[in-house]
Each structure stands twice: as structure tokens, then as C-alpha cells.
C-alpha positions as CSV (number, residue, x, y, z in Angstrom):
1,X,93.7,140.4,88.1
2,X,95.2,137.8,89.8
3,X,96.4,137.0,93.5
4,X,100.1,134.8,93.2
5,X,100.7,133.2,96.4
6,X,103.8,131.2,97.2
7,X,105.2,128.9,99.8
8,X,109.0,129.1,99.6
9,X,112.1,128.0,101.5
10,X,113.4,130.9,103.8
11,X,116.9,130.5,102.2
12,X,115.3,131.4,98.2
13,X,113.6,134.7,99.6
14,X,116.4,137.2,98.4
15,X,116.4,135.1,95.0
16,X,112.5,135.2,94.2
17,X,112.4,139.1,95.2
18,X,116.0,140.4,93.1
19,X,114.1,138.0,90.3
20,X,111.0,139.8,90.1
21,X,112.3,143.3,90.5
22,X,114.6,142.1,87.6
23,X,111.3,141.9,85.7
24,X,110.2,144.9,87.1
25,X,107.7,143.1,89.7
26,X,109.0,145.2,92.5
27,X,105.5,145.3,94.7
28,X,105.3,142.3,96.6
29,X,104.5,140.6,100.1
30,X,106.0,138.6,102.3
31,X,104.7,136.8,105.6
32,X,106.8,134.4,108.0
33,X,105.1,131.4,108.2
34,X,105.7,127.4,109.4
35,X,103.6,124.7,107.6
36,X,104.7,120.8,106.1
37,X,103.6,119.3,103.1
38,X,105.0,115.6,101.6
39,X,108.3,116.5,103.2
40,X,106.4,115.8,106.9
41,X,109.3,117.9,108.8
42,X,113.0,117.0,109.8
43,X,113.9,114.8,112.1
44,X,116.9,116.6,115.0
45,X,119.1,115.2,117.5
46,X,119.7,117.3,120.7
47,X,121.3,116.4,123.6
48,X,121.4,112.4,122.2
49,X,117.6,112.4,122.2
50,X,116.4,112.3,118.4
51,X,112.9,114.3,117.7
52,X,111.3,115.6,114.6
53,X,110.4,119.2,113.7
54,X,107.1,118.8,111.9
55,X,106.3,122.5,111.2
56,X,109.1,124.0,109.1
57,X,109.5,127.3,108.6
58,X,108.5,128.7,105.2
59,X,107.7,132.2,103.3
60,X,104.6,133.1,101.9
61,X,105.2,135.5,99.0
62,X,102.2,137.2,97.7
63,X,102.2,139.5,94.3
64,X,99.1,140.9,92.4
65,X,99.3,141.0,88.8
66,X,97.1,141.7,85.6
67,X,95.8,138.4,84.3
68,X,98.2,138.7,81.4
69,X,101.2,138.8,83.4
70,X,100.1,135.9,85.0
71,X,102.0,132.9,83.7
72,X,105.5,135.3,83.4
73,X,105.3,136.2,87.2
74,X,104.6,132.3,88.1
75,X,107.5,131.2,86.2
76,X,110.0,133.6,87.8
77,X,109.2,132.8,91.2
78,X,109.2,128.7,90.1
79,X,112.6,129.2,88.9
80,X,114.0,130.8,91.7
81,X,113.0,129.0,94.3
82,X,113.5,125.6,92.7
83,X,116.6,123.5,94.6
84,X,115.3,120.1,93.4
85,X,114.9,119.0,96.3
86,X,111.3,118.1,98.8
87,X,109.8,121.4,100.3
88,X,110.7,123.7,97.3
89,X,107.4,124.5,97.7
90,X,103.6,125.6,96.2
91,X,102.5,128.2,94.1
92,X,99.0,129.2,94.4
93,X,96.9,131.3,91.6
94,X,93.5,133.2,92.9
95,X,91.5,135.9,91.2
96,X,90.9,139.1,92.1
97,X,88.0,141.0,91.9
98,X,89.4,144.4,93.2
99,X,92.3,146.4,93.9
100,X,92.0,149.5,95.5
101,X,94.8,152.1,96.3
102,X,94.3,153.6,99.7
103,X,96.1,156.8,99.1
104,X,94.5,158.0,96.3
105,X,91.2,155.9,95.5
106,X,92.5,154.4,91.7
107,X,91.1,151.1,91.4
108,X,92.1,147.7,90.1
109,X,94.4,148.1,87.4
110,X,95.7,151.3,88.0
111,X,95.8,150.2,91.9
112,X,98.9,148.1,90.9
């Protein structure tokens, strides 16, 4: 199995999800976070003074997926997220060595 994790703009949230329940990835995670990469945050004027925002807010999407369903779940989210533009984001890939189902005890595969 593997562990998808992805940094995405606020604004491509609705996108990435309707995508991959499209595909019928409907189990996902989602966590509010701020972070900066090349893009180094935005600079902002307020009240005539300028200053720059160096932790933007992002998403961090997580999905687990069989290993073969790997490459098709990456791709979705790649596409819908992309604007072309710096701070589209990163897409991390992470094994995992168990999945276990809390309500009734099925493990890894079956977990999903």
C-alpha cells in the first residue's frame, strides 16, 4: 500500500476531491496547513506599509491506496491542482506497512 500526500493550493481543494471521487477515490484526508517552498511567500501592502507573508496557506490531502493504484491516484490529483503557476504544489509517495479498520478489525487491503 501506499500513503499519497499532497500540498495543494486552498482554491484546488473542491477540484482534487470531485476528481478522485470521479475515479471512485472517495476516502480521503484533508488538514489545513501553512508552509512556503521556491515561491518564498507574497509580498502585501496594508495601510501604505508593504510586508511579506512567508507562510502561505496550503492543504495537505492524504489518500491510501493499493500499490497498483498508485501512479492513477497521483495523476488525478497532479492534474487537478495544476494552475501553472509557483506554489501548485508537492506530491509526496510513502509506503505503508499496515492498514487497520478500527470498527471491525480487517486489515490492510480490506482496511481500504
Amino acid at each position: 500500500m501506499k500513503m499519497i500526500q499532497a500540498i495543494i493550493r486552498p482554491s484546488k481543494v473542491e477540484d482534487v476531491k470531485n476528481a478522485l471521487d470521479e475515479a471512485g477515490y472517495a476516502s480521503l484526508t484533508l488538514l489545513d496547513v501553512k508552509g512556503r517552498g521556491r515561491q518564498k511567500g507574497i509580498k502585501q501592502i496594508w495601510r501604505g506599509e508593504e510586508y511579506t507573508v512567508d507562510m502561505l496557506p496550503k492543504v495537505k490531502l492524504e489518500v491510501v491506496v493499493q500499490d497498483e493504484k498508485e501512479n492513477d491516484v497521483v495523476e488525478i490529483i497532479r492534474k487537478a491542482a495544476y494552475t501553472g503557476n509557483i506554489g501548485d504544489g508537492k506530491i509526496f509517495v510513502m509506503p505503508v506497512e499496515k492498514t487497520i479498520r478500527i470498527r471491525t478489525g480487517e486489515m490492510d487491503g480490506k482496511a481500504l
